[in-house]
VEXROLO-574823 format. One record per residue (C-alpha): residue in one letter; x, y, z. Coordinates in nm, 3 decimals. Example, Ala and Ser with C-alpha at 12.3 -4.5 7.8 and 13.67 -1.06 7.14 Angstrom:
BEGIN
   r        px        py        pz
   A     1.230    -0.450     0.780
   S     1.367    -0.106     0.714
//
This chain:
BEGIN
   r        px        py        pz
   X     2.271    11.291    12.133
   X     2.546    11.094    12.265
   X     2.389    10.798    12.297
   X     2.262    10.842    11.936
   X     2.656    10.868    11.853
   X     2.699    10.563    11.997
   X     2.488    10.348    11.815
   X     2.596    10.472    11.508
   X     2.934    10.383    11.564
   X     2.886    10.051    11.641
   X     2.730    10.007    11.325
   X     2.938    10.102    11.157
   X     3.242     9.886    11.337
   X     3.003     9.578    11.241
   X     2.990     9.680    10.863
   X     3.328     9.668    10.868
   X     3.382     9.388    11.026
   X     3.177     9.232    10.742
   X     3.368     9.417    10.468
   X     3.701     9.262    10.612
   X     3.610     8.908    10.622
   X     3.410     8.955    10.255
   X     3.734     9.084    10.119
   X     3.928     8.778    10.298
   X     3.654     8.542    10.160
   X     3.700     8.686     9.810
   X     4.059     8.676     9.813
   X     4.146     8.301     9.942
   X     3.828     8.131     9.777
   X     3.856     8.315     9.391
   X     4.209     8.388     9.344
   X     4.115     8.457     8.973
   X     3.973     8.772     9.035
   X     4.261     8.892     9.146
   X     4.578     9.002     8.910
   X     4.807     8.769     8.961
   X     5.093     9.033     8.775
   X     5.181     9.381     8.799
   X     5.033     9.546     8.505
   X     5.363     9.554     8.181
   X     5.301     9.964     8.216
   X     5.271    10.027     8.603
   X     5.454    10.301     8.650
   X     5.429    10.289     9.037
   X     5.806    10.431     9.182
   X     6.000    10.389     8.872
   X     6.308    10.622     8.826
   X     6.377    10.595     8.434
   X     6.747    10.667     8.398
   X     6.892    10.906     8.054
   X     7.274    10.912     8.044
   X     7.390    11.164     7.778
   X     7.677    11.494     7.747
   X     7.584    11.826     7.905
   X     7.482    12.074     7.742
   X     7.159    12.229     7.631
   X     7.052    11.898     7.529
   X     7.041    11.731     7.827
   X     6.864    12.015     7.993
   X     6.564    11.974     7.701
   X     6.565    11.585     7.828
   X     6.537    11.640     8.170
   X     6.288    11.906     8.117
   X     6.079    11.685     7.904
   X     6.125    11.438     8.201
   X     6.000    11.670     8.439
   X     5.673    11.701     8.194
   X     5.659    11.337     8.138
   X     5.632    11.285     8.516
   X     5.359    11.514     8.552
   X     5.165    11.274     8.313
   X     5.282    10.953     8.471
   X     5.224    10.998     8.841
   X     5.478    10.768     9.047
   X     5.795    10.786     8.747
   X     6.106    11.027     8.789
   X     6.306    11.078     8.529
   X     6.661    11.169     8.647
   X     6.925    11.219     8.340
   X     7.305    11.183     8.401
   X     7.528    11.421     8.221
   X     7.880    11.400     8.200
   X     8.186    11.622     7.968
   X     8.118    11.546     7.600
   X     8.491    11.407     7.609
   X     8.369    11.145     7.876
   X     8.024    11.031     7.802
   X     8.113    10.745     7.566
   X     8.354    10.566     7.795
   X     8.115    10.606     8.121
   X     7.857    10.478     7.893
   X     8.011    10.161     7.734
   X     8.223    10.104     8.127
   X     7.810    10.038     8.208
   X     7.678     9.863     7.910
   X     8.015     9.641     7.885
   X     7.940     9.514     8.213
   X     7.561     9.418     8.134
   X     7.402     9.639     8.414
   X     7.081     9.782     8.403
   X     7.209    10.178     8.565
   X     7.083    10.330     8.265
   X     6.772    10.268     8.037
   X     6.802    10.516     7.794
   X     7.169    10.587     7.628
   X     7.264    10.912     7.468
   X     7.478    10.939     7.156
   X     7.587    11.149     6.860
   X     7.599    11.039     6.456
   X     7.930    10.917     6.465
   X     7.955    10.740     6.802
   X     7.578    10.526     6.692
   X     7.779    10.161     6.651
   X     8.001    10.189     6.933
   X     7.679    10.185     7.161
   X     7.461     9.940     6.895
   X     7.542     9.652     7.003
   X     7.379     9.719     7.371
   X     7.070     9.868     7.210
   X     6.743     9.706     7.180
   X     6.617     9.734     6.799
   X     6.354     9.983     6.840
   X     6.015     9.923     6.539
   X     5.960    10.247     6.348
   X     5.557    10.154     6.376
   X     5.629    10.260     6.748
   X     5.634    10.643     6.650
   X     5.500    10.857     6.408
   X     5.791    10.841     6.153
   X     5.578    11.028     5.905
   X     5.572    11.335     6.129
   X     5.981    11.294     6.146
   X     6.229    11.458     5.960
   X     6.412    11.134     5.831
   X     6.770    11.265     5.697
   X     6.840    11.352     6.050
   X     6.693    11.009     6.167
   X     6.923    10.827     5.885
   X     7.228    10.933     6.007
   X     7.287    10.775     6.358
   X     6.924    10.658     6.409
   X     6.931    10.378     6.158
   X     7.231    10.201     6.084
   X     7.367     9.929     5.850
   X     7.444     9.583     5.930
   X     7.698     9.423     5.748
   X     7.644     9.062     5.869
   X     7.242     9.067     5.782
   X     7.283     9.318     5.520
   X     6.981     9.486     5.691
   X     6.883     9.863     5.793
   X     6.826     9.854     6.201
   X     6.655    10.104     6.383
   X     6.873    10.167     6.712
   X     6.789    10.535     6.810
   X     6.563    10.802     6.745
   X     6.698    11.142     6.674
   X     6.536    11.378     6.911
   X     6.619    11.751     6.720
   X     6.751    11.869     6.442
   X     7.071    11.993     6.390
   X     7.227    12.058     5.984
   X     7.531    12.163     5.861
   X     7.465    12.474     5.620
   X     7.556    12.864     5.553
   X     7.558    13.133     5.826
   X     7.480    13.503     5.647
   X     7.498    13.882     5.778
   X     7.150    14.022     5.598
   X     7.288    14.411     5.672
   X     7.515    14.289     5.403
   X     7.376    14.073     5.169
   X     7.072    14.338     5.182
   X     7.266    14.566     5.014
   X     7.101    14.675     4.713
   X     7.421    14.866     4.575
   X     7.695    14.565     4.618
   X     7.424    14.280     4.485
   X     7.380    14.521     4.167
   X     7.799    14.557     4.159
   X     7.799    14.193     4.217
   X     7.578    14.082     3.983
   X     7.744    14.282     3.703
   X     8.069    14.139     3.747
   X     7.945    13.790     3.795
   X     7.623    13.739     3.660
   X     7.514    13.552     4.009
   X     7.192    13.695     4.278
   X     7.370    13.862     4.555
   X     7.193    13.570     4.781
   X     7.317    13.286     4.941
   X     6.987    13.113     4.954
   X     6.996    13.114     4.551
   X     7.350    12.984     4.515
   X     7.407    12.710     4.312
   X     7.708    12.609     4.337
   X     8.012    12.647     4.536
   X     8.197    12.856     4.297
   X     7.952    13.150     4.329
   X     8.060    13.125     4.758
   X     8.440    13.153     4.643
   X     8.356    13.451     4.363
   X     8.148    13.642     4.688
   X     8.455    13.608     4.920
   X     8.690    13.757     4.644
   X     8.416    14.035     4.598
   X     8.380    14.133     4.952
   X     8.728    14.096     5.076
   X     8.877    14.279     4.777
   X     8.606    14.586     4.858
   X     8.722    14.558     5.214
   X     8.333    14.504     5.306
   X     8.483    14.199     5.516
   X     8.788    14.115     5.625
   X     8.747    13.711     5.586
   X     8.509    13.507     5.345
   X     8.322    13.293     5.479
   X     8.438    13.108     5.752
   X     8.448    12.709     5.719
   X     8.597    12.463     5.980
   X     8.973    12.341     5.901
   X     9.074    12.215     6.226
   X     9.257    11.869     6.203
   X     9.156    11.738     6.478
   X     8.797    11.692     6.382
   X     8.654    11.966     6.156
   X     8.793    11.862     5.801
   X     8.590    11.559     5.858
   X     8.281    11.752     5.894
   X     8.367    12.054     5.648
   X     8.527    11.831     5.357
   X     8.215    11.550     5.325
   X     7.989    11.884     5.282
   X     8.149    12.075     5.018
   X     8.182    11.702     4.846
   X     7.797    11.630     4.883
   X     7.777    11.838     4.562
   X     8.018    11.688     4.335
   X     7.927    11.352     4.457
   X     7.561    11.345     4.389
   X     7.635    11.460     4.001
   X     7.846    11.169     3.963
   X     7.639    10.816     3.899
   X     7.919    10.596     3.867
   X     7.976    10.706     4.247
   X     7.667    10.811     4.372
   X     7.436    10.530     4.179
   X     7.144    10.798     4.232
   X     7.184    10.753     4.631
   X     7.362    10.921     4.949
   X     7.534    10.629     5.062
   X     7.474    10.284     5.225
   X     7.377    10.431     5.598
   X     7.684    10.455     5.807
   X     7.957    10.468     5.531
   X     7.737    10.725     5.368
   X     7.895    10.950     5.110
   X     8.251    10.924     5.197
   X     8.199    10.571     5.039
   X     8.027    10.431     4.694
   X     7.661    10.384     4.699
   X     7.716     9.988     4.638
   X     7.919     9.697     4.779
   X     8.130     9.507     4.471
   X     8.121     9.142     4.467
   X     8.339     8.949     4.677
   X     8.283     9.230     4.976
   X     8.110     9.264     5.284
   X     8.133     9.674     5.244
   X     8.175     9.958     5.008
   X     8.464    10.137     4.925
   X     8.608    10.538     4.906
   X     8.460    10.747     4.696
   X     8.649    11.101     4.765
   X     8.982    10.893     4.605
   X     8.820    11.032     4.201
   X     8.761    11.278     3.996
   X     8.492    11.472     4.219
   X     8.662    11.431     4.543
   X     8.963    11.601     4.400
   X     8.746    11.897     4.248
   X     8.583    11.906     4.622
   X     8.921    11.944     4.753
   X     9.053    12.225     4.567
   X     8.711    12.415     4.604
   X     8.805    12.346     5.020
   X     9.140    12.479     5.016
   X     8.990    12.757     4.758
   X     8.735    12.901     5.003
   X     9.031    12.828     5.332
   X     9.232    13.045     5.173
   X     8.980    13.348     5.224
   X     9.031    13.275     5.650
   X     9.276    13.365     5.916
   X     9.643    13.222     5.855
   X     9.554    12.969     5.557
   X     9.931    12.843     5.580
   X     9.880    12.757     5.969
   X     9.470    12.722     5.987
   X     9.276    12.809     6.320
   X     8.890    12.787     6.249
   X     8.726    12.539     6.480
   X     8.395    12.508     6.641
   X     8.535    12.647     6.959
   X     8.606    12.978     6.766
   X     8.404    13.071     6.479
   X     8.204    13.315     6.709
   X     8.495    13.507     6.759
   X     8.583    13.518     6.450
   X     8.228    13.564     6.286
   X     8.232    13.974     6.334
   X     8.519    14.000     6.116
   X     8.377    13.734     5.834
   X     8.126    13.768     5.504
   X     7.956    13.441     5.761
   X     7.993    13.060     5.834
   X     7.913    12.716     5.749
   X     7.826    12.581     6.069
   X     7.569    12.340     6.251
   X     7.272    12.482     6.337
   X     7.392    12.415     6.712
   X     7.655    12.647     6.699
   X     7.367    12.999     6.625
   X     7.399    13.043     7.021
   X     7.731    13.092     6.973
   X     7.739    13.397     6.744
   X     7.802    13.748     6.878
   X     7.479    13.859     7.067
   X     7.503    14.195     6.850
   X     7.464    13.998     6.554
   X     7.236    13.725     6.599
   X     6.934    13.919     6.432
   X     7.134    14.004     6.215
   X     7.198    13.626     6.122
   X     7.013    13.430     5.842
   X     7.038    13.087     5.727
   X     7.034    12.918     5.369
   X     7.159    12.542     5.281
   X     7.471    12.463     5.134
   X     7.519    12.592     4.728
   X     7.259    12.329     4.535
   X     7.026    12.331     4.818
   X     7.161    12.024     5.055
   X     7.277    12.027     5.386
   X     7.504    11.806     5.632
   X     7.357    11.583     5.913
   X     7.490    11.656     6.246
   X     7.202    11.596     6.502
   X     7.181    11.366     6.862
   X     7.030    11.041     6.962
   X     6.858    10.845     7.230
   X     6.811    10.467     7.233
   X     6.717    10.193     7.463
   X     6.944    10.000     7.671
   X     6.876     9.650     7.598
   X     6.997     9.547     7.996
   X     6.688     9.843     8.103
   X     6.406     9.683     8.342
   X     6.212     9.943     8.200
   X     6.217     9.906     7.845
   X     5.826     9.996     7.777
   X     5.832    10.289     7.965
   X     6.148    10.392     7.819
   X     5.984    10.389     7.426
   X     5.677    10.567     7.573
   X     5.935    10.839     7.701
   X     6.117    10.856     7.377
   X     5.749    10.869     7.168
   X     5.677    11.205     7.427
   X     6.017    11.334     7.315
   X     5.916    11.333     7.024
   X     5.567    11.494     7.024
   X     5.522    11.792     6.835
   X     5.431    11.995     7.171
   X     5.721    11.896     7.341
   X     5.938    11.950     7.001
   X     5.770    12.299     6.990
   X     5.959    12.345     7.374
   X     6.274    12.270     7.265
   X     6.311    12.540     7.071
   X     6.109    12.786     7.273
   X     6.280    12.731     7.577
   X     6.595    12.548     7.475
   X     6.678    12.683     7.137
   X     6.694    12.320     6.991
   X     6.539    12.306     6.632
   X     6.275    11.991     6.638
   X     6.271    11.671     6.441
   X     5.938    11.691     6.428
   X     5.775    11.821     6.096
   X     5.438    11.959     6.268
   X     5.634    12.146     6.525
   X     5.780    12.316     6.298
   X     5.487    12.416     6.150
   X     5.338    12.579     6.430
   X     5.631    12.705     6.497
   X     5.704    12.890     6.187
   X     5.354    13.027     6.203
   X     5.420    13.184     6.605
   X     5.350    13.554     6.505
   X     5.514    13.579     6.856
   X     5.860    13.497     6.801
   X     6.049    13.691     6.619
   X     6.097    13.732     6.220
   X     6.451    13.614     6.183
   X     6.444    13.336     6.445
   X     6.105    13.198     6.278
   X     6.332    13.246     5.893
   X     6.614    13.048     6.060
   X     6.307    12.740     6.202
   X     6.210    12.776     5.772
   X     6.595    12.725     5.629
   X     6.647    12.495     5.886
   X     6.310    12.305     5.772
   X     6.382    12.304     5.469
   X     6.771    12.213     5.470
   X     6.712    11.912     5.702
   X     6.455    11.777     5.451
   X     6.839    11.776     5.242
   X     7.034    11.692     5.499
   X     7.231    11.402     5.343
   X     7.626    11.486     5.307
   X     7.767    11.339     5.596
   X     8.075    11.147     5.657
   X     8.074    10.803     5.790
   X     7.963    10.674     6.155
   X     8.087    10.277     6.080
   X     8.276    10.197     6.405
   X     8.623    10.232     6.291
   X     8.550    10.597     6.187
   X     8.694    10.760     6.512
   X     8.966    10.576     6.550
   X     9.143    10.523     6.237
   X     8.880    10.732     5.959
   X     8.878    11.039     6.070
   X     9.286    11.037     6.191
   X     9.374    10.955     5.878
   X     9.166    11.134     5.634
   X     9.214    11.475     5.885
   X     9.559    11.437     5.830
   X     9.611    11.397     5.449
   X     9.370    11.667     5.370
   X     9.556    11.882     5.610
   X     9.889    11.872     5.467
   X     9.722    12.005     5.141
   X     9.545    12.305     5.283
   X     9.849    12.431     5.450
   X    10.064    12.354     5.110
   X    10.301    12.089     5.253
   X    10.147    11.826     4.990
   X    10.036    11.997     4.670
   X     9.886    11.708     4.465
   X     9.515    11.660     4.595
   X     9.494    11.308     4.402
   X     9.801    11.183     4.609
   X     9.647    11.307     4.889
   X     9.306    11.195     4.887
   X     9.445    10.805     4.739
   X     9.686    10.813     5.047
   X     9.374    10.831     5.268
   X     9.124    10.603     5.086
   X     9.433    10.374     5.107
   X     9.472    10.377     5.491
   X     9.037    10.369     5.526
   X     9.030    10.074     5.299
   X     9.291     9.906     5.553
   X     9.081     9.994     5.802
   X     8.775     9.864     5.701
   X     8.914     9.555     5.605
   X     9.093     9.503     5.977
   X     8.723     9.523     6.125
   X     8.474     9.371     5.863
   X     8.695     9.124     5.683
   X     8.807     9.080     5.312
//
């Protein structure tokens, strides 16, 4: 037997032997069958880098990258997350400086053209746009250019997130107030049938004058931020009804409906539209519905309190983002309809590729798995992030398994993002000069230190017009 053993072995040394010097053979005498480059899609020890904010957000990415992985053997996905008040500037320190750290950049509507110019233009034939709820893609995902007069394609928007109404059922399921309401003011004791913002002011004076509530409903009034988001969406309805503004549009992308729906001669950009007739009526029907909060001559409702304040209130307009932050006693409680006329407000979160990224094909095959209508479904199942995508929410709606009031809150929020057009601006001046002054005309009128809205709102379109002009040109 051992003797056998040896034989064997040697034979098979020699065949090796043979297989060696074939191989050697092969290799030096027909180079061509040999690739001479790494395959565009190896994925062999690739770490693909996502730089975002923290939150729940970046969790969902990193999870997803964790999936993607799995898929792709020999690619890590590792996502960087830094304070919300920090991401931008560790983002742009990177890009400024042309270095490759991070191939996929993070970024909200209104911060989309401070990052453009360092992303790659990404071709909408690259994902299934058809599947995609577009309002939320339009505002942030696409922007305008103002030198080629063209709609680019610099992000994708990777869930859905709308500005609309908040609403206690245990109240509004009243059958004896909606018959005492209805009496007195001839409107359905239902917010998802309002149609117009009048009937949300006559339903505050109802409840708190029955001492049902102690507030109306809440809407944001902070000056530091919220009147930019709360104003545009209580405008959305008096702007659309009003041609010579609107032209039968929401808005060139990024000026949106804060501006005219067309550039005049002689200009590289559009101008105000709040500075008219509607935008006053819009601001009187603001302070109107502030003056049903807490302290309407001081103001205090922000996103940072509005679930403190919620138990207390007839409900909210808030994003869709903000549901995790309602009292845990009342979240099932909690239903959602769109703003009065059936719109809603655009508020959602991007991804797009670094245009310095050595990985730029593997970084669009990460985004198009983002966006899959499995791992949309995942968001919200384990993240509590509504998808973009139109099949998830589908299926989703259809999950016998998750409960009745969180599957009505995936159909209003369906169904409001398909409306999801009244947002205010996201041109690059916006932060720094827009929303300042606009915040801060607006809030002298709510707290009564300026009591003509027209002043007011010329006064800002005055200063945004200056604005616009510094950056673009005459």
């Amino acid at each position: 037997m051992k003797g056998l053993s040896g034989k064997v072995i040697g034979v098979v040394v020699v065949v090796l032997i043979i297989i060696v010097v074939l191989g050697v053979y092969l290799s030096t005498s027909h180079p061509s069958t040999a690739p001479t480059t790494p395959s565009p899609t190896s994925t062999s020890n690739v770490t693909l880098t996502v730089v975002t904010f923290r939150g729940q957000s970046a969790n969902f990415i990193q999870y997803a990258g964790e999936l993607f992985s799995q898929e792709h053997p020999g690619v890590t996905v590792k996502v960087y997350a830094y304070p919300f008040s920090e991401y931008i500037t560790k983002e742009l320190t990177v890009l400024e400086a042309g270095s490759s750290q991070y191939d996929i950049i993070g970024y909200t509507s209104t911060s989309a053209q401070k990052v453009a110019p360092y992303l790659i233009t990404l071709n909408q034939s690259d994902f299934n746009m058809s599947d995609i709820i577009m309002p939320q893609e339009d505002f942030g995902g696409i922007i305008y250019n103002v030198t080629s007069h063209q709609n680019e394609m610099i992000g994708v928007a990777y869930e859905t997130a709308v500005y609309l109404l908040a609403y206690k059922s245990n109240i509004f399921d009243n059958q004896t107030l909606a018959n005492e309401f209805y009496q007195q003011y001839h409107v359905p004791f239902n917010p998802a049938m309002w149609d117009n913002w009048t009937d949300v002011i006559d339903v505050d004076q109802f409840l708190t004058s029955h001492h049902i509530t102690e507030y109306g409903f809440l809407i944001d009034d902070h000056v530091s931020h919220g009147i930019i988001d709360a104003y545009p969406a209580v405008f959305g309805w008096y702007y659309i009804r009003d041609s010579s503004l609107s032209q039968g549009g929401y808005g060139i992308p990024g000026f949106n409906i804060m501006f005219e729906n067309y550039i005049p001669s002689g200009l590289s950009y559009p101008l105000p539209s709040f500075n008219s007739t509607a935008g006053v009526e819009a601001l009187e029907t603001y302070k109107a519905l502030v003056s049903y909060e807490p302290n309407p001559s001081s103001l205090q409702v922000c996103y940072g309190n509005i679930g403190e304040l919620y138990s207390n209130a007839s409900g909210a307009f808030l994003f869709t983002t903000q549901i995790s932050e309602l009292p845990s006693s009342q979240v099932n409680q909690t239903l959602l309809a769109p703003l009065p006329g059936g719109y809603a407000e655009t508020g959602t979160d991007f991804l797009g590729i670094s245009k310095y990224s050595l990985h730029k094909q593997l970084a669009l095959e990460f985004l198009q798995f983002l966006l899959s209508p499995k791992v949309q479904e995942l968001a919200f199942l384990k993240f509590d992030k509504f998808p973009v995508s139109k099949e998830a929410f589908t299926q989703l709606i259809s999950n016998s398994s998750i409960p009745s009031f969180q599957r009505e809150w995936l159909n209003a929020t369906y169904n409001a993002a398909l409306e999801a057009w009244a947002n205010p601006p996201n041109i690059p001046p916006t932060y720094s000069s827009l929303i300042p002054d606009f915040n801060n005309e607006v809030y002298s009128y709510l707290i009564g230190q300026a009591n003509n809205p027209s002043s007011v709102l010329q006064a800002a379109a005055s200063e945004w017009v200056s604005a616009v002009e510094s950056y673009y040109g005459g």
